[in-house]
C-alpha positions in Angstrom: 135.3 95.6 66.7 131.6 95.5 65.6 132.4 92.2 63.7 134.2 90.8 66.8 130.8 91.8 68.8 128.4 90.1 66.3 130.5 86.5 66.3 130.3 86.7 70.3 126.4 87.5 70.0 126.3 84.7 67.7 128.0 82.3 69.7 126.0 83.2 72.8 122.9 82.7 71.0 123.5 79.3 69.3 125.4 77.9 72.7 121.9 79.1 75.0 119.4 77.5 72.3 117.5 75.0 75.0 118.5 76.8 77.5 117.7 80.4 78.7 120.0 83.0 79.9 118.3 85.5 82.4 118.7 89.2 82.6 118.0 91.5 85.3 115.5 94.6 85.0 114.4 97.6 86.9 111.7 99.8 86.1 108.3 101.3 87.4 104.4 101.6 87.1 104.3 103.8 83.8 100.8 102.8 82.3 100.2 102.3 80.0 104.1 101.2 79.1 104.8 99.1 81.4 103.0 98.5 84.8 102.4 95.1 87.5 98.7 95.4 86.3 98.5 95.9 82.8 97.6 93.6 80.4 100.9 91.7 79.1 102.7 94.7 81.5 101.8 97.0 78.9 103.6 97.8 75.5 107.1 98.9 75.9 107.2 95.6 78.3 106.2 93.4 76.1 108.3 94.0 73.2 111.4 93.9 75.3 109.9 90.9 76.5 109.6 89.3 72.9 112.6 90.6 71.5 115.1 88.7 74.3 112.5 85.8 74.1 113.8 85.2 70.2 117.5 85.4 71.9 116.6 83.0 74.7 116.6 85.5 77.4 114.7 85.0 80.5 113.4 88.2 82.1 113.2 88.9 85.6 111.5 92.7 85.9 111.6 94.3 89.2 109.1 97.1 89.9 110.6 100.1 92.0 110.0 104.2 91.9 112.2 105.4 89.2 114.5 107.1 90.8 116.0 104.1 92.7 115.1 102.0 89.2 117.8 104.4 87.5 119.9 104.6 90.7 119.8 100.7 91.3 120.8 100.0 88.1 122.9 102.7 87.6 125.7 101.4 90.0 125.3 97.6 88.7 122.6 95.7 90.4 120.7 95.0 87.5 121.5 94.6 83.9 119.3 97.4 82.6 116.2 99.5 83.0 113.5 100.9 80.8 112.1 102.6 79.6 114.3 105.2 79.0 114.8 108.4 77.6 118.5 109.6 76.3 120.2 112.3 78.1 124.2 113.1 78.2 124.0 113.0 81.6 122.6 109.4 81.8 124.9 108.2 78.8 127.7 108.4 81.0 126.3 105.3 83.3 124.3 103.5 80.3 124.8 101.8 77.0 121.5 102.4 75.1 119.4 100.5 72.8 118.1 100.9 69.4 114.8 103.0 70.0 112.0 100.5 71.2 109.2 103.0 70.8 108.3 106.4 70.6 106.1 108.2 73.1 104.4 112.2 72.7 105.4 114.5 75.1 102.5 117.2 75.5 101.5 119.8 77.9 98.1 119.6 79.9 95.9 122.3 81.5 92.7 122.6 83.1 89.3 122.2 80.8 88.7 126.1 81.9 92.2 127.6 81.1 92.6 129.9 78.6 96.5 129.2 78.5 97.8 129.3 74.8 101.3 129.3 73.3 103.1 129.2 70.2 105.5 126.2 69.2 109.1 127.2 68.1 111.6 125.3 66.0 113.4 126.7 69.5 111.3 125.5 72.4 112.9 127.9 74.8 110.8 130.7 72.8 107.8 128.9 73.3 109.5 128.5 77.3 109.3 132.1 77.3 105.7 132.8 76.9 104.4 130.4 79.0 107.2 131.8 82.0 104.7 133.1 84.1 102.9 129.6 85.1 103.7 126.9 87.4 104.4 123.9 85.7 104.2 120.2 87.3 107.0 117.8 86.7 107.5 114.4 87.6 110.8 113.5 89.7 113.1 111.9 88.5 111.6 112.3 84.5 113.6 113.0 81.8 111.0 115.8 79.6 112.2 117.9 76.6 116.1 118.9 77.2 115.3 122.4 76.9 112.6 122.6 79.4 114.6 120.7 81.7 118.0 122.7 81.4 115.8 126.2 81.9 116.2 126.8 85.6 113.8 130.1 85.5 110.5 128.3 85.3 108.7 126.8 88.6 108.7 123.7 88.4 106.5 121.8 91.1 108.1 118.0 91.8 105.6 115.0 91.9 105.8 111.8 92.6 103.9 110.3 89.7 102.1 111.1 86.6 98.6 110.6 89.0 99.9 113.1 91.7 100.8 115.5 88.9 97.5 115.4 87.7 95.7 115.7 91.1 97.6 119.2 91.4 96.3 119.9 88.2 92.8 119.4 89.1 93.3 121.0 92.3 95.1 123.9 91.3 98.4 123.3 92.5 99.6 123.5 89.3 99.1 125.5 85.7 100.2 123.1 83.5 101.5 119.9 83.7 104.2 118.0 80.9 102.9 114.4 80.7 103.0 112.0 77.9 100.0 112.0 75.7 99.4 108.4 76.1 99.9 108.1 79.8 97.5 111.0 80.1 94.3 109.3 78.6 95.1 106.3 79.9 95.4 107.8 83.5 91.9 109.6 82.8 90.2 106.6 81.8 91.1 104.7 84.3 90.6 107.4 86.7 87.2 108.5 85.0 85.1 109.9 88.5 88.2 111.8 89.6 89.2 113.0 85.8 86.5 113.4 83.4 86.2 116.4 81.7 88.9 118.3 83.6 91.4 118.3 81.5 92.6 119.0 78.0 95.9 119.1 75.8 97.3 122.0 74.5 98.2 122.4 71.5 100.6 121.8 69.5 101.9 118.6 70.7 105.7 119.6 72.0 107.9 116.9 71.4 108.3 113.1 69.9 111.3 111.5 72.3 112.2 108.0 72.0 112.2 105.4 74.7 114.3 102.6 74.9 116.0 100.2 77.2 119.4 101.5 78.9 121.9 98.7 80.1 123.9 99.5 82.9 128.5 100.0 81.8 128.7 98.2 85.5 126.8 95.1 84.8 128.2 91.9 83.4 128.9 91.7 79.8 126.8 94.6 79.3 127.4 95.5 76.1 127.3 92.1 74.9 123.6 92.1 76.3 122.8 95.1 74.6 123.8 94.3 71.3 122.0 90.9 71.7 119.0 92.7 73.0 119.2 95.1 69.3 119.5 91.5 67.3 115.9 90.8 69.3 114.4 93.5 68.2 115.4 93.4 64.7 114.3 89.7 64.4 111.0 91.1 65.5 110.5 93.9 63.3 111.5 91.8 60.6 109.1 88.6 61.7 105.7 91.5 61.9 105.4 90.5 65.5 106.7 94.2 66.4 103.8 95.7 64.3 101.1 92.9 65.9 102.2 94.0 69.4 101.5 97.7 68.5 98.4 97.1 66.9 97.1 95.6 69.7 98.1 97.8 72.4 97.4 100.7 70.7 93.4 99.5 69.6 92.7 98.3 73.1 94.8 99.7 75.8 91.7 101.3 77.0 90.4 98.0 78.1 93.6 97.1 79.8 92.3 96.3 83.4 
């Protein structure tokens, strides 16, 4: 079946060549991953971007909150969306990628808070001590699977990354789970509102992959996701995939 896959990915590849095939996206703001503003629309964007561009794929990326973004594509109406974290309960609607990149799930208090924990092989342990706070979430996020199956911690629903840290700073909150790289991007940006009134606690909590999910009701679907996979191999294998990391990763604080 694989075999049979690869010669239709082949064929598809060598009949577009002078002529692009388009696919459809969804997805949101998530600086510094992938945003409107961003330079290149961030990282995650543009190695998605590159790797269908060496498959000649045509991308047409429609911004949206996430929740309709995973909804929307969810029930067909665009090929796939990203990026994505893997949950059963989103594997049932989605054929996944190969991992694009990897982003560093953390948990982030006020600079004054004297909130400490312990990190457990079992996170739930490490759940348990910190029981007592109020932790702010993002709706519609997908954060560690422990910490979103417990259903004994408050958990206070925002919007966005930026309204979760607003009810940080305003006390709202305890603690918020955020991705370490969305986090100091958001406070740079953000420097008046945000300097020095946060920090990270430590240890980090989890390394999740991201990647892009292709919707089971779109066209050809899994045909465009193994195409997609062939992408980002040639990539990888051609250093580009390395050159786009390098300069995201050295500069994205001067992403405007």
């Amino acid at each position: 079946m694989r075999i049979f896959t690869l010669i239709i990915i082949l064929l598809l590849i060598n009949n577009s060549y002078g002529k692009n095939l388009t696919i459809k996206l969804s997805t949101m703001d998530w600086y510094p991953y992938v945003g409107q503003s961003t330079r290149k629309n961030g990282i995650v964007q543009n190695i998605i971007e590159s790797a269908f561009d060496v498959i000649n794929y045509d991308m047409e990326t429609n911004f949206m909150p996430w929740d309709n973004a995973l909804n929307e594509t969810m029930i067909g109406n665009y090929d796939a969306v990203f990026p994505v974290s893997l949950t059963e309960e989103r594997e049932k609607y989605f054929y996944y990628s190969e991992p694009v990149y990897y982003n560093q799930l953390v948990f982030m208090a006020s600079i004054h808070s004297k909130i400490t924990y312990n990190k457990y092989d079992n996170l739930n342990k490490t759940y348990d001590e910190l029981k007592k706070y109020r932790f702010g979430v993002v709706r519609g996020y997908a954060n560690e699977k422990n910490f979103d199956q417990r259903t004994d911690l408050t958990k206070i629903i925002s919007n966005n990354d930026t309204s979760n840290l607003l009810k940080l700073k305003n006390k709202t909150v305890d603690i918020i789970y955020i991705d370490k790289f969305v986090a100091s991007f958001l406070i740079f940006k953000m420097n008046d509102q945000f300097k020095d009134q946060f920090k990270f606690l430590e240890p980090d909590l989890a390394k999740e992959a991201l990647y892009i999910a292709f919707s089971k009701k779109a066209k050809d679907a899994l045909i465009k996701r193994d195409s997609f996979n062939a992408g980002l191999k040639k990539i990888k294998e051609s250093g580009l995939y390395k050159e786009i990391l390098r300069n995201f990763q050295n500069n994205f604080t001067q992403t405007k």
